[in-house]
N, CA, C and O atoms as CSV, one atom per row, in Angstrom:
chain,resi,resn,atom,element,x,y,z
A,1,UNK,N,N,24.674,-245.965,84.689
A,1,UNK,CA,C,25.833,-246.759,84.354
A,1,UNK,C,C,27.095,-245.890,84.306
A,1,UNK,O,O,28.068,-246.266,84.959
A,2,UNK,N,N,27.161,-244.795,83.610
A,2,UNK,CA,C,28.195,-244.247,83.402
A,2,UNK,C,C,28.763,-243.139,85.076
A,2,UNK,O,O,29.840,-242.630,85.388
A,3,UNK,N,N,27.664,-243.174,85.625
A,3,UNK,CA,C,28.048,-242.439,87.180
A,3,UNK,C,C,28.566,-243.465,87.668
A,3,UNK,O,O,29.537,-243.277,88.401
A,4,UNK,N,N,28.262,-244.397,87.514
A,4,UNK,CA,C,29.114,-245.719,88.478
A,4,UNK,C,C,30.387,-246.081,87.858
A,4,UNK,O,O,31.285,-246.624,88.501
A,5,UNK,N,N,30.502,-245.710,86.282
A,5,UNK,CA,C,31.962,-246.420,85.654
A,5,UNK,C,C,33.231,-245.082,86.006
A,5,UNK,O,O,34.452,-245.237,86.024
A,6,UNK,N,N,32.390,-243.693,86.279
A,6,UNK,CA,C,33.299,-242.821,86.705
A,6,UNK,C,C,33.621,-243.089,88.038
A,6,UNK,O,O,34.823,-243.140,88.299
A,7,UNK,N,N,32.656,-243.309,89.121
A,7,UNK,CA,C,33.213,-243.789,90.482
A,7,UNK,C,C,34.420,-244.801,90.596
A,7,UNK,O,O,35.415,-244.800,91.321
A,8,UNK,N,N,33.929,-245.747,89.522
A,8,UNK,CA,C,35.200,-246.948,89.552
A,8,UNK,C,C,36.195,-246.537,89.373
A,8,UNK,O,O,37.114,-247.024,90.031
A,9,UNK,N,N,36.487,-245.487,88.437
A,9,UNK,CA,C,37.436,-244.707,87.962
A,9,UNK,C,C,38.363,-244.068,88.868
A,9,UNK,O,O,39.553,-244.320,89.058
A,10,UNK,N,N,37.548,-243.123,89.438
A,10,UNK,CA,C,38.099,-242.184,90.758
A,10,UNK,C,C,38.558,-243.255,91.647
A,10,UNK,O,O,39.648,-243.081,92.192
A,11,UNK,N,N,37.767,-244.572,91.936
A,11,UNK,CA,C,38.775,-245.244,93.244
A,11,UNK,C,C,40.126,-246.000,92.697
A,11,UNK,O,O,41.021,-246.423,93.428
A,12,UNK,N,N,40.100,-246.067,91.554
A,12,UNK,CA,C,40.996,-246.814,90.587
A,12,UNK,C,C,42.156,-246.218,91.172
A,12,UNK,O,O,43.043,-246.690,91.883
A,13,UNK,N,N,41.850,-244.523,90.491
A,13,UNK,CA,C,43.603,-243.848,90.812
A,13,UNK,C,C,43.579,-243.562,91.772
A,13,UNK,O,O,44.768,-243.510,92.087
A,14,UNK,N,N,42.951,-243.274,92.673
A,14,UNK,CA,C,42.903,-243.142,94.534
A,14,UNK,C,C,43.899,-244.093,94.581
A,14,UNK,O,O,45.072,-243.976,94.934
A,15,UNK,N,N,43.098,-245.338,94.060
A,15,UNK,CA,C,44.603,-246.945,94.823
A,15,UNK,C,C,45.620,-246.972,94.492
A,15,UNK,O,O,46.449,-247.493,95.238
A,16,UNK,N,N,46.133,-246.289,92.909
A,16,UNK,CA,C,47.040,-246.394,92.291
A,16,UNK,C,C,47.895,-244.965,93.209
A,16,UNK,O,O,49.019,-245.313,93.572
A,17,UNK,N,N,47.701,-244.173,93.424
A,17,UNK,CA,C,48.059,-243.399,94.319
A,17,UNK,C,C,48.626,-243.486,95.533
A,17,UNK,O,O,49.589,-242.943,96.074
A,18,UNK,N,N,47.739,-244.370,95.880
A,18,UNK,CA,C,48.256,-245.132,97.261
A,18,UNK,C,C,49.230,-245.616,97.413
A,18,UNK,O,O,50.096,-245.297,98.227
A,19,UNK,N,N,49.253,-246.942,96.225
A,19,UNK,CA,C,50.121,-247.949,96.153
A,19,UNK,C,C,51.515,-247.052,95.962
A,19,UNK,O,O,52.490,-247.353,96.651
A,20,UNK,N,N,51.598,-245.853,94.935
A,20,UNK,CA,C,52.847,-245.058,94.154
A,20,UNK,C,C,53.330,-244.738,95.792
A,20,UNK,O,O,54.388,-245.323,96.023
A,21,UNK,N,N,52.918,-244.109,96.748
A,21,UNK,CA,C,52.970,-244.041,97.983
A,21,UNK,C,C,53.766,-244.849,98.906
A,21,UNK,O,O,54.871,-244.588,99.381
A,22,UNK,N,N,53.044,-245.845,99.075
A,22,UNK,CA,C,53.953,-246.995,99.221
A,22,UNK,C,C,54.812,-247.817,99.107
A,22,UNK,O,O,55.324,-248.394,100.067
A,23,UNK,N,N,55.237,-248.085,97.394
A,23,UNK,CA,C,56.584,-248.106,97.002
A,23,UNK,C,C,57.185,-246.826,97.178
A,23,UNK,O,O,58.370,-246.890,96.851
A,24,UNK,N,N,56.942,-245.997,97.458
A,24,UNK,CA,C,58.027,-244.709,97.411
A,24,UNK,C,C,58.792,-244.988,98.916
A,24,UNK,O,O,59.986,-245.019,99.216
A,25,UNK,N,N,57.602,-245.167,99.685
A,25,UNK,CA,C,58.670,-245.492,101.005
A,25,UNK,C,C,59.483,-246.493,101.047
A,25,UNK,O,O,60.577,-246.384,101.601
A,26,UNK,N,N,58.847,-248.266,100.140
A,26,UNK,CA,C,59.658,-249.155,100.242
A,26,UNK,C,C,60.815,-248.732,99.386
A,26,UNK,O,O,61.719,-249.337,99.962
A,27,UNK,N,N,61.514,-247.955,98.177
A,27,UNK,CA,C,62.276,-247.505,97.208
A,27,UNK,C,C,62.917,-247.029,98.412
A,27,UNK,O,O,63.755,-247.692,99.023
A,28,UNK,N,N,62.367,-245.431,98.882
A,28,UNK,CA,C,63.622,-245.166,100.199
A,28,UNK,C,C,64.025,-246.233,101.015
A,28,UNK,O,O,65.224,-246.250,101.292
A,29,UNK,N,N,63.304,-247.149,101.481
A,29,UNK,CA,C,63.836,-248.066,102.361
A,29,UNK,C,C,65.170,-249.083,101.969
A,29,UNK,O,O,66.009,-249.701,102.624
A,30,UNK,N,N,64.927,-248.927,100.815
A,30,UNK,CA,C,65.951,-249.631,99.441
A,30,UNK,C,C,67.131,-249.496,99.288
A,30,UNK,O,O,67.961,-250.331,98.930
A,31,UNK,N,N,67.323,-247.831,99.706
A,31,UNK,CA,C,68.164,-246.901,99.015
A,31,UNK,C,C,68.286,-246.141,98.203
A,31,UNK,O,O,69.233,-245.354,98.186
A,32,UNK,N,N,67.022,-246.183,96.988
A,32,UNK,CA,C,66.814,-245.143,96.280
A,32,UNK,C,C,66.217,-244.207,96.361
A,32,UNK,O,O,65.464,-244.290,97.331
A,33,UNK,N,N,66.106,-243.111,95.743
A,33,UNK,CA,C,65.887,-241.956,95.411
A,33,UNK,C,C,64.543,-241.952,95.350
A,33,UNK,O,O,64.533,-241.053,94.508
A,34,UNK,N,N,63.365,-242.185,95.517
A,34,UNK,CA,C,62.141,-241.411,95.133
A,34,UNK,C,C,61.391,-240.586,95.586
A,34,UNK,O,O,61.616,-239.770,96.480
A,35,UNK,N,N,60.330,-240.776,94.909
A,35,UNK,CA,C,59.232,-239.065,95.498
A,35,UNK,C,C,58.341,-239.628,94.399
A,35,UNK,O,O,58.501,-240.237,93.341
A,36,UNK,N,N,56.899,-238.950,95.433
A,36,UNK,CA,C,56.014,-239.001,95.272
A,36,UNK,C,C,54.852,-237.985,95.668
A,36,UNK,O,O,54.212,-237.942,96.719
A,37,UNK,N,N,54.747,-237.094,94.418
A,37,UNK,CA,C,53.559,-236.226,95.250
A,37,UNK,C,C,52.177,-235.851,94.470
A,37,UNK,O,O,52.014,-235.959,93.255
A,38,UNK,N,N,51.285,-235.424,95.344
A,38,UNK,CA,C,49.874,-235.698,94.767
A,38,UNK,C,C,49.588,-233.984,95.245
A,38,UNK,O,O,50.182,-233.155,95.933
A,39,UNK,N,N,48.488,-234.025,94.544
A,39,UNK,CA,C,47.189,-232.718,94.279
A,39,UNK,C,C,46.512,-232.888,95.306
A,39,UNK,O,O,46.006,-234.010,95.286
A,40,UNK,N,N,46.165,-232.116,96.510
A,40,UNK,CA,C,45.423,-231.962,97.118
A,40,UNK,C,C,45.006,-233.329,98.178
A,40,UNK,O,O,45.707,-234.341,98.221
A,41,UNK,N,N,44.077,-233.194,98.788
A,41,UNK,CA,C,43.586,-234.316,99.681
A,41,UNK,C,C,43.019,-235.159,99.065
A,41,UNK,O,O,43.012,-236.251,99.633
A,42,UNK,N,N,42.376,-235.104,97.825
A,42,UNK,CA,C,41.368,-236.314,96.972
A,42,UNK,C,C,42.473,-237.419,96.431
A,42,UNK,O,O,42.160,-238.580,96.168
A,43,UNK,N,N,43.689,-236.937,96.316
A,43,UNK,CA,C,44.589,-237.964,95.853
A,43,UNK,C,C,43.917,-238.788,94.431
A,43,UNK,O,O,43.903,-239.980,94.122
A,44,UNK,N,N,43.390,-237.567,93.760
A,44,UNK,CA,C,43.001,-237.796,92.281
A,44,UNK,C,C,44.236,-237.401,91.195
A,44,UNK,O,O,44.056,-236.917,90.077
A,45,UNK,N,N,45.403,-237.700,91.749
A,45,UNK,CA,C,46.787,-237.277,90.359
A,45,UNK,C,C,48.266,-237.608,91.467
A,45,UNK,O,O,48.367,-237.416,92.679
A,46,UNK,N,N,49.194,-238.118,90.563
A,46,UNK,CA,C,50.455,-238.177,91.724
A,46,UNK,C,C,51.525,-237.970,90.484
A,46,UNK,O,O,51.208,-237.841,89.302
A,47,UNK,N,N,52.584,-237.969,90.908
A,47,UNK,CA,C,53.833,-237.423,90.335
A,47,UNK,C,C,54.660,-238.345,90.970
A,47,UNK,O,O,55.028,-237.979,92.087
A,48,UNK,N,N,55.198,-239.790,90.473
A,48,UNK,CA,C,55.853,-240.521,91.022
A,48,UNK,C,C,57.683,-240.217,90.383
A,48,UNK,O,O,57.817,-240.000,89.178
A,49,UNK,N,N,58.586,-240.230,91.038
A,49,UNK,CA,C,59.773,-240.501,90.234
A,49,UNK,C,C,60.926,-241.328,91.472
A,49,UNK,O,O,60.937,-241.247,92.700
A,50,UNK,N,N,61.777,-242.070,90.561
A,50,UNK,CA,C,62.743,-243.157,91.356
A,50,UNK,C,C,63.897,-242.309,90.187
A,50,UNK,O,O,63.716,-241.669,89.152
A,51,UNK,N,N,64.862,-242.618,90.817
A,51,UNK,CA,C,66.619,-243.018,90.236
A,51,UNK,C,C,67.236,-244.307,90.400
A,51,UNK,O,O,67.765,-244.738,91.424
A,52,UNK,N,N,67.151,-244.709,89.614
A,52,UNK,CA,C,67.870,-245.872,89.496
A,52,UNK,C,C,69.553,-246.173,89.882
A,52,UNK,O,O,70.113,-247.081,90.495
A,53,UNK,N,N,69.931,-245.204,89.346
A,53,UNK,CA,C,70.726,-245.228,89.187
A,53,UNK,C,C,71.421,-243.683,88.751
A,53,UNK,O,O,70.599,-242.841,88.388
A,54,UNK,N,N,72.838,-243.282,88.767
A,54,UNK,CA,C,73.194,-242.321,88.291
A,54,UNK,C,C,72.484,-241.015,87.139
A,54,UNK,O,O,72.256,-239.807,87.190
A,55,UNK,N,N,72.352,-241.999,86.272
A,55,UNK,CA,C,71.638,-241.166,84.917
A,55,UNK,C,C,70.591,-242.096,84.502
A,55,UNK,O,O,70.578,-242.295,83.287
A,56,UNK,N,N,69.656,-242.757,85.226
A,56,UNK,CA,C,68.377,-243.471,85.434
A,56,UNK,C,C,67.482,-243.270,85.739
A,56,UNK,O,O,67.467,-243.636,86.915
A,57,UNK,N,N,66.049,-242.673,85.354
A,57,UNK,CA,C,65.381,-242.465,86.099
A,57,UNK,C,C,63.719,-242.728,85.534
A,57,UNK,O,O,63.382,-242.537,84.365
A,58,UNK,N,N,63.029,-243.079,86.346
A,58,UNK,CA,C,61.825,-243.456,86.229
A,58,UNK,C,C,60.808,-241.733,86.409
A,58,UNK,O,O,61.031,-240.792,87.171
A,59,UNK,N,N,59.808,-241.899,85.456
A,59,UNK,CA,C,58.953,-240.958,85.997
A,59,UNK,C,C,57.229,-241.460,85.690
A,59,UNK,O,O,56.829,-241.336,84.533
A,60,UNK,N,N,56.481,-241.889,86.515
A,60,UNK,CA,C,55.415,-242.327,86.366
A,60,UNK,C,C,54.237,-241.557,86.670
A,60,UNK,O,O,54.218,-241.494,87.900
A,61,UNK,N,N,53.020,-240.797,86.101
A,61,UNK,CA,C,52.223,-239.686,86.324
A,61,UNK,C,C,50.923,-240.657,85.898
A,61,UNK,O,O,50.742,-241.528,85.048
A,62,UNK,N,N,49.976,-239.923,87.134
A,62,UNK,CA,C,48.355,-240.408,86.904
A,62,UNK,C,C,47.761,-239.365,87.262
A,62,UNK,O,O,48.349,-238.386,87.721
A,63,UNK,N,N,46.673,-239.436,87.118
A,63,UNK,CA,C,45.565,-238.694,86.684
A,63,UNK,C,C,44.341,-238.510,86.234
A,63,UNK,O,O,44.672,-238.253,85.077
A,64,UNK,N,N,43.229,-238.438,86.221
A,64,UNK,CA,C,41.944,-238.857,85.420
A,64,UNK,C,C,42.159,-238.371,83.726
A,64,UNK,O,O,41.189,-238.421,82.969
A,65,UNK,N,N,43.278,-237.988,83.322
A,65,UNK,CA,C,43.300,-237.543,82.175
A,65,UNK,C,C,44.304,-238.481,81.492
A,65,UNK,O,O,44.824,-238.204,80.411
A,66,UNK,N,N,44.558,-239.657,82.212
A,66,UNK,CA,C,46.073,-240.788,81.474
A,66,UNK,C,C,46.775,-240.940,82.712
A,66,UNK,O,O,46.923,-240.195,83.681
A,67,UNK,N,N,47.338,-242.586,82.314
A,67,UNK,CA,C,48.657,-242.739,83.012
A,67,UNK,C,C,49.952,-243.013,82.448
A,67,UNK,O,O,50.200,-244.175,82.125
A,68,UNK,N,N,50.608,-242.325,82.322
A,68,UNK,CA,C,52.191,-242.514,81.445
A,68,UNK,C,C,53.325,-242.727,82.798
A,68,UNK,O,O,53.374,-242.325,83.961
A,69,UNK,N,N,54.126,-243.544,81.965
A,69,UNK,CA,C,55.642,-244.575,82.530
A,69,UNK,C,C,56.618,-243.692,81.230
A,69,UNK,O,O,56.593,-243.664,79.999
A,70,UNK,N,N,57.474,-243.007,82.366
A,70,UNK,CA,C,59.077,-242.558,81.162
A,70,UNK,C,C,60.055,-242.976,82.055
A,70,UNK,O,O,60.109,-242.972,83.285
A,71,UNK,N,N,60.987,-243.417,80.985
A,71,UNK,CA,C,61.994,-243.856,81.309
A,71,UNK,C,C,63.037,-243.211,80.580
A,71,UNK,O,O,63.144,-243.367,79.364
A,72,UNK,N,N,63.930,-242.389,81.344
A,72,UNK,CA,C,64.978,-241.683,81.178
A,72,UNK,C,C,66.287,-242.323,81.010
A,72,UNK,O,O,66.393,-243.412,81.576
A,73,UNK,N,N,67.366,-241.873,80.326
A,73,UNK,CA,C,68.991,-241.883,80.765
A,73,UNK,C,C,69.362,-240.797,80.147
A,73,UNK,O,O,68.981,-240.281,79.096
A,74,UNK,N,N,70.193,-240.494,80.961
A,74,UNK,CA,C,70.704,-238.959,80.481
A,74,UNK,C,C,70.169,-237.710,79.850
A,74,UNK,O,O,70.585,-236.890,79.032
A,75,UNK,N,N,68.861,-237.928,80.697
A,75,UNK,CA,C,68.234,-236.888,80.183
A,75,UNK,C,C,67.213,-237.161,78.594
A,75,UNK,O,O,66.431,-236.371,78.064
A,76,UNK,N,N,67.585,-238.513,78.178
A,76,UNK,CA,C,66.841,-238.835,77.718
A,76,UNK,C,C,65.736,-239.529,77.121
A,76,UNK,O,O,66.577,-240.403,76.912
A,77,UNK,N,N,64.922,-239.889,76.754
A,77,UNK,CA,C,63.858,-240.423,76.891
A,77,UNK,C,C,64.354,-241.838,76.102
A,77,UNK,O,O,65.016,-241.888,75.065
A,78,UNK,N,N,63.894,-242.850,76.812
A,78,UNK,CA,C,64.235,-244.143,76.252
A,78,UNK,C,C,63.220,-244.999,75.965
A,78,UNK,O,O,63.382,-245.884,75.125
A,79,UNK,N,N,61.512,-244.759,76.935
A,79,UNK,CA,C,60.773,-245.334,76.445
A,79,UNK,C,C,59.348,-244.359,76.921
A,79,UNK,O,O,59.429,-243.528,77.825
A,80,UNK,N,N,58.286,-244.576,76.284
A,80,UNK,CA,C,57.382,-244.076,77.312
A,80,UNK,C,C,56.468,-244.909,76.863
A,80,UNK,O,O,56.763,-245.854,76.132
A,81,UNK,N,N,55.192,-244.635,77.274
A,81,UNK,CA,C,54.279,-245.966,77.540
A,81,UNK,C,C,52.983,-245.402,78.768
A,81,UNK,O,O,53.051,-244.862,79.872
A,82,UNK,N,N,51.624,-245.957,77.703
A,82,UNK,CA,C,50.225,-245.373,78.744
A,82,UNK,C,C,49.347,-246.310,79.096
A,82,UNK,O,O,49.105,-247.394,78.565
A,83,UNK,N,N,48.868,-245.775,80.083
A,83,UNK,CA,C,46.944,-246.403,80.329
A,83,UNK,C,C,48.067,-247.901,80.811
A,83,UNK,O,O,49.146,-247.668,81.356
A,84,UNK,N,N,47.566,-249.543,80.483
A,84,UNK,CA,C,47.361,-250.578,81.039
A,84,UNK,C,C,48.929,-250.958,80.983
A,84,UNK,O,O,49.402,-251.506,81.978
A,85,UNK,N,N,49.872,-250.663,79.723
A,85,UNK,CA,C,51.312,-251.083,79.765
A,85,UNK,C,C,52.095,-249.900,80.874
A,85,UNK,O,O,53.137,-250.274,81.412
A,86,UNK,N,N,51.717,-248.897,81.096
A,86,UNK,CA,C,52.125,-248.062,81.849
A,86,UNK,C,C,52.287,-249.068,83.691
A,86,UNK,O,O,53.347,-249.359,84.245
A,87,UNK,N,N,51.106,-249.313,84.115
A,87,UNK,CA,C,50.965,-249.935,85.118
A,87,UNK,C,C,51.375,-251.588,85.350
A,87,UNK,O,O,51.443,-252.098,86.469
A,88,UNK,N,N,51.665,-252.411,83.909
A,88,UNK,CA,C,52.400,-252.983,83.747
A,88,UNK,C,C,54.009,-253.064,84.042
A,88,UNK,O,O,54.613,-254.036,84.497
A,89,UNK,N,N,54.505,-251.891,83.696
A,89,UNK,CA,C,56.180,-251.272,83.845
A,89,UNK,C,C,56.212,-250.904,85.343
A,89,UNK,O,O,57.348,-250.776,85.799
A,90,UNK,N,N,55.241,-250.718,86.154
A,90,UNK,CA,C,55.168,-250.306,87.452
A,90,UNK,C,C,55.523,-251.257,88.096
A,90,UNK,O,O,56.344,-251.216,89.013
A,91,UNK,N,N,54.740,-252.572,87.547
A,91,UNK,CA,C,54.741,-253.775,88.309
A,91,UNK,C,C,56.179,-254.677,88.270
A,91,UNK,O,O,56.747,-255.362,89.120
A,92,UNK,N,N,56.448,-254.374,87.020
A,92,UNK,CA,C,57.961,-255.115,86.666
A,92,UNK,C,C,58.757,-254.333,87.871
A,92,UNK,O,O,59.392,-254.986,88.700
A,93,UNK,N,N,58.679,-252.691,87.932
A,93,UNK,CA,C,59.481,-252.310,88.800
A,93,UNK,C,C,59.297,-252.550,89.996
A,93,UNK,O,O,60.366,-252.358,90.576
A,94,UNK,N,N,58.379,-252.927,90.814
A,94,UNK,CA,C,57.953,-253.522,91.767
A,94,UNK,C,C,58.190,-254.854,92.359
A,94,UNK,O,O,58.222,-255.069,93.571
A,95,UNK,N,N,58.359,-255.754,91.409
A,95,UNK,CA,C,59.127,-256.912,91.375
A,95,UNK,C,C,60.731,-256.872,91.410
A,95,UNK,O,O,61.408,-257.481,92.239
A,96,UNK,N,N,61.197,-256.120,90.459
A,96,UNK,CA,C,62.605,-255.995,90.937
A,96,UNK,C,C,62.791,-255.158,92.247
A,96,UNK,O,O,63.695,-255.377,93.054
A,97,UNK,N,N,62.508,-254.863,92.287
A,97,UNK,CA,C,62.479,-254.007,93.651
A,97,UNK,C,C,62.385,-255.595,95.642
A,97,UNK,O,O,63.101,-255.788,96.625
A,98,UNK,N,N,61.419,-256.035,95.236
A,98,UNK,CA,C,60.764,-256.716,95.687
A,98,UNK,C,C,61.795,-258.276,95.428
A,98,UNK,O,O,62.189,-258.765,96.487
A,99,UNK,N,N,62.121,-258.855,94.434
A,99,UNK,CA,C,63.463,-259.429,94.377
A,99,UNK,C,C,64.794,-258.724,95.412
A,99,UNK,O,O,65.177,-259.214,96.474
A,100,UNK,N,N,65.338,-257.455,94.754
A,100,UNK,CA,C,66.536,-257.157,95.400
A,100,UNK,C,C,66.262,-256.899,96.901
A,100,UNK,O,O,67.262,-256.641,97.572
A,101,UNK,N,N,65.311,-256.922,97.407
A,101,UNK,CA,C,65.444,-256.622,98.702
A,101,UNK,C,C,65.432,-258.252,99.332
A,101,UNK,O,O,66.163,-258.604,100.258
A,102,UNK,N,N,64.873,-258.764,98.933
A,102,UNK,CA,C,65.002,-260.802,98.970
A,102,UNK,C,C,66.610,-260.734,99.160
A,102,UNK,O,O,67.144,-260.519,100.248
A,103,UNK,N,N,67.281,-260.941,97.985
A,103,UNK,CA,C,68.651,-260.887,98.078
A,103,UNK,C,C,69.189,-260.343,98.920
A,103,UNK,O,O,70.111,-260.980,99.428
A,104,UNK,N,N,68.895,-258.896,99.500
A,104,UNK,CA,C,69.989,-258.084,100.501
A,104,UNK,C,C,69.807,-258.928,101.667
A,104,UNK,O,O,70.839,-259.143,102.303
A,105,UNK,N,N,68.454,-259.598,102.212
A,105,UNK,CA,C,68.220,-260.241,103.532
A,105,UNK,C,C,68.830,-261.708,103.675
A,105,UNK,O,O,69.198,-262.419,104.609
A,106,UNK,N,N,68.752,-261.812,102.231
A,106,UNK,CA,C,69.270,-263.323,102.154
A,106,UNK,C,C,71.051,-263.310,102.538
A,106,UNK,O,O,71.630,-264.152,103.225
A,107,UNK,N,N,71.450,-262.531,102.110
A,107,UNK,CA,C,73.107,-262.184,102.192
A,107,UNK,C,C,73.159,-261.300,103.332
A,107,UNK,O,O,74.308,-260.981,103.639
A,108,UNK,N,N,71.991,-260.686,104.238
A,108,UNK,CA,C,72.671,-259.934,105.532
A,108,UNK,C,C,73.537,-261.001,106.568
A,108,UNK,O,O,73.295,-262.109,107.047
A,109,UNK,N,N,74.448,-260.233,106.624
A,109,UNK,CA,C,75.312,-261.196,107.624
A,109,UNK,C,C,74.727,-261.360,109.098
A,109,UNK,O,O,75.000,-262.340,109.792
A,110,UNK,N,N,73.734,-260.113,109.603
A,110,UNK,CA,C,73.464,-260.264,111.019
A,110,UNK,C,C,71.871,-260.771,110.981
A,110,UNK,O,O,71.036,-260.610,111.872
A,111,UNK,N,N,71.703,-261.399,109.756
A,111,UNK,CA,C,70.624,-262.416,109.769
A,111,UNK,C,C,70.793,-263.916,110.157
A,111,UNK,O,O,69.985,-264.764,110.535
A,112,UNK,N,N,72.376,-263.943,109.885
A,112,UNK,CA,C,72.669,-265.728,109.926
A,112,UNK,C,C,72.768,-265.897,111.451
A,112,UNK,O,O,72.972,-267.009,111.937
């Protein structure tokens, strides 16, 4: 049982890895600022961060040892947050993200 609840584990943050991956390109595609980098080829840990804005910034870290969401301004810490609300705050950002790009297509002029 417990060799199989660690396997689940390992593919867990593999995906979550992935996915951090993938918004990082849709974020550049956006206009913002991010990065995303991982440990080795197993893609067992990543180092996600966005800018929001000027003095905004997201920093989201996984790992088999925790997943923590910080949220910066000016250098300072405004919220942080682990494990299931962590990946929660991912998703909110994912949605706004996923909204504002709705809006930019909806208002491109060489769409009409």
């Amino acid at each position: 049982m417990f060799l199989r609840l660690a396997q689940q584990h390992q593919e867990f943050i593999q995906d979550l890895v992935m996915n951090l991956q993938a918004l990082t390109i849709t974020l550049d595609g956006c206009g913002y600022t991010a990065s995303c980098y991982t440990c080795g080829d197993q893609m067992q840990s990543a180092s996600f961060m966005v800018s929001l804005g000027e003095k905004h910034l997201i920093r989201f870290l996984v790992s088999d040892y925790g997943i923590t969401w910080m949220e910066l301004w000016d250098d300072r810490e405004l919220m942080k947050v682990e494990g299931g609300e962590a990946i929660s705050q991912l998703q909110e950002l994912a949605n706004i993200v996923k909204y504002s790009h709705a809006i930019q297509l909806t208002n491109c002029h060489f769409c009409e």
